[in-house]
C-alpha positions in Angstrom: 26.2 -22.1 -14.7 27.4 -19.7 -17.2 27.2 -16.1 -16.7 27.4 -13.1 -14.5 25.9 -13.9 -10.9 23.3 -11.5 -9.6 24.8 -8.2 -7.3 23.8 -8.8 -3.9 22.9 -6.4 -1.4 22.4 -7.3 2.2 19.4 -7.2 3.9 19.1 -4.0 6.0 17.0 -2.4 8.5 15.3 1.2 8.6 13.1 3.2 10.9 9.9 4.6 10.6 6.8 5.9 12.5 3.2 5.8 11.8 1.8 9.1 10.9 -1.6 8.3 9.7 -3.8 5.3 10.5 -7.4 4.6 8.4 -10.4 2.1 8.6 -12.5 1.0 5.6 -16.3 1.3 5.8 -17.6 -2.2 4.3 -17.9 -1.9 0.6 -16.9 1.8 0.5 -13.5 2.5 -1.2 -12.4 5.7 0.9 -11.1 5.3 4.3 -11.6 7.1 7.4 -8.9 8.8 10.1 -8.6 6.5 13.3 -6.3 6.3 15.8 -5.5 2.6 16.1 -5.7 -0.4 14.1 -6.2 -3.8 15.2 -4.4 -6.4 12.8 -5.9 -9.5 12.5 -4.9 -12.9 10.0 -7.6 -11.3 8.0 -6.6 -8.3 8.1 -8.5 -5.4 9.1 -11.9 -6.0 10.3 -14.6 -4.2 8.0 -12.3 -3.4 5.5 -13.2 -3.3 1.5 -10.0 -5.2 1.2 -9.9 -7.9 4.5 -10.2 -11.0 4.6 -8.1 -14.3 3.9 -8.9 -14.7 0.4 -10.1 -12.1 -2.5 -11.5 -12.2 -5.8 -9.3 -11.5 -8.6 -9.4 -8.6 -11.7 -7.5 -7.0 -14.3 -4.4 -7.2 -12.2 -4.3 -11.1 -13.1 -4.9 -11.6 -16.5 -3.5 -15.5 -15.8 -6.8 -16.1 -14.3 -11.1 -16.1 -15.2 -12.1 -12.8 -13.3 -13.5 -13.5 -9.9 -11.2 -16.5 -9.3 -10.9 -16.8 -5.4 -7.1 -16.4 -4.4 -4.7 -15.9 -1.3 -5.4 -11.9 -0.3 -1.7 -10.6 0.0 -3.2 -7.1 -0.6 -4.9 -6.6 3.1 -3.2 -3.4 3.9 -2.6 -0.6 2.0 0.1 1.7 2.6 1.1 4.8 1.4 3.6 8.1 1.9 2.3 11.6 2.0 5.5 12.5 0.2 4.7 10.2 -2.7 1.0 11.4 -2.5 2.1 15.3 -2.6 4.2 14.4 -5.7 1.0 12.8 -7.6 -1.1 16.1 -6.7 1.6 18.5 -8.4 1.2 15.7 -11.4 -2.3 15.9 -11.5 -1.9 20.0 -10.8 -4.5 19.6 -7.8 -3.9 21.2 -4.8 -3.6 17.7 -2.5 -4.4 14.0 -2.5 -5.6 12.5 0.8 -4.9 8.6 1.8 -8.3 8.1 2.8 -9.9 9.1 -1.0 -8.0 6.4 -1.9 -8.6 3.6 0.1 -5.1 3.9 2.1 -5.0 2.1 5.7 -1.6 3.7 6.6 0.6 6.4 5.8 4.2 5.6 6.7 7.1 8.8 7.8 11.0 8.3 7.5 11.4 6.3 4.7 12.5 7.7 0.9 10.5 6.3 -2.0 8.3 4.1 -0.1 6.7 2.8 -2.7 9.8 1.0 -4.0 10.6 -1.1 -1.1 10.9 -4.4 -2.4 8.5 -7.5 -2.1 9.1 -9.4 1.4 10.1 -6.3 3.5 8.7 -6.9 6.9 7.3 -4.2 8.8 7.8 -4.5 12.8 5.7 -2.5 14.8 6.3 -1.2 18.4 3.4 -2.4 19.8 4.3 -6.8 18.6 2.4 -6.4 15.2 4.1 -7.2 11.9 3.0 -6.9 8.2 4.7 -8.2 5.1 5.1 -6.4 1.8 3.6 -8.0 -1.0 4.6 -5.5 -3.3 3.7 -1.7 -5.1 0.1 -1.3 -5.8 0.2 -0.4 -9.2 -2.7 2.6 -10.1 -6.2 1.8 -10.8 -8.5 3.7 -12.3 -10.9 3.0 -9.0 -8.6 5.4 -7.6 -8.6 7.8 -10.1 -12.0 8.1 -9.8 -12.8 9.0 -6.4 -10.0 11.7 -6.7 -11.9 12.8 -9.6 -15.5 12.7 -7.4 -13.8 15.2 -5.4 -13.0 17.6 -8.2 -14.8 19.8 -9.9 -14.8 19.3 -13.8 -11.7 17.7 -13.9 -12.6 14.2 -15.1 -9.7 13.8 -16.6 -7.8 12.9 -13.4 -9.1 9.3 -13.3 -6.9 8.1 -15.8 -4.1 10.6 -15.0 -4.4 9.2 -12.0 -3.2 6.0 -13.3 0.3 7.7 -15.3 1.0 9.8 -12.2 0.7 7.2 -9.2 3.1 4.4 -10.9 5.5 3.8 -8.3 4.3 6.2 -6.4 0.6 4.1 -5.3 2.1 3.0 -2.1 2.2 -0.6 -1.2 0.0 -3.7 -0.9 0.8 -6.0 2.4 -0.7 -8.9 4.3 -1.0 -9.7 7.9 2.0 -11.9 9.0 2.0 -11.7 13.1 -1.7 -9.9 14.6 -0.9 -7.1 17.0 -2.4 -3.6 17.0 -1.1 -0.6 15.9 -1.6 2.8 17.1 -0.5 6.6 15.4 2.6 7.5 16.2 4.4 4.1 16.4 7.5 2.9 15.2 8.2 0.7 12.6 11.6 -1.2 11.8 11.5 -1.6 8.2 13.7 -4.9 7.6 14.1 -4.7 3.6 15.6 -8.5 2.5 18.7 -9.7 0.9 18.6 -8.2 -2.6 19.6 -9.3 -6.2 18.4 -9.0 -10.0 17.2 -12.5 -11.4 18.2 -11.8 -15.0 
């Protein structure tokens, strides 16, 4: 094969600990405080976004809209680091996880949202979830920030310019456990390399 070969960086391991935890109400989008989570090969009970299989949308133009498909976007998960950062963007005082539709928010770890597809997160109490990859910024988000603004409807689509690659992540359900606040997480980020 001609060509350069790929830089490869070894597959590592970080620590984190579960500072916020957050159930879905059926079809609503926003998400409620809780103190534990049960994991399931759904996902989350209840939730907007459980379930084995989901409907697609406008993130897969490669298929009809509504096409049933494998639901590798269970779990959301985001940092209150990255979420502070999208609120000076949008010049508002604060962005909860629950307005938009977060399950998780994650302490310890430096640009959470760009940990790579098939990082594994193991929790303390036997659960573990796989990351599928950044949720790229919808304008579903953008709008229940807005709905909690006052004449400021221009924040849905900011919304969308100020959360890339700062969204958080979507994951599935790899091993069913529970998870409770507070826990630890080893963050086990794969063998890396640029497929050029």
């Amino acid at each position: 094969m001609a060509g350069e070969a790929p830089t490869r960086i070894p597959a590592r391991t970080i620590e984190a600990r579960v500072d916020g935890l957050f159930s879905g109400a059926g079809a609503s989008f926003e998400t409620e405080a809780v103190e534990a989570l049960d994991f399931s090969f759904d996902g989350l009970a209840g939730d907007r976004h459980g379930g084995p299989t989901r409907r697609t949308g406008g993130r897969e133009p490669w298929y009809p809209r509504r096409t049933e498909i494998r639901n590798e976007r269970q779990i959301s998960i985001v940092s209150r680091a990255e979420l502070a950062a999208i609120a000076q963007g949008l010049a508002i005082e604060r962005l909860e996880p629950e307005w938009i539709g977060a399950n998780m928010t994650l302490a310890g770890v430096d640009r959470l949202s760009w940990l790579p597809p098939r990082t594994l997160l193991f929790f303390s109490g036997g659960a573990t979830i796989k990351v599928d990859g950044d949720n790229a910024p919808c304008r579903a988000s953008g709008r229940a920030v807005a709905r909690r603004l006052d004449d400021r409807p221009e924040v849905e689509r900011a919304f969308v310019r100020e959360g890339r690659h700062r969204r958080g992540l979507v994951a599935w359900v790899e091993k069913p456990g529970r998870v409770a606040l507070g826990e630890r997480v080893d963050i086990r980020l794969p063998e890396q390399w640029i497929y050029r």
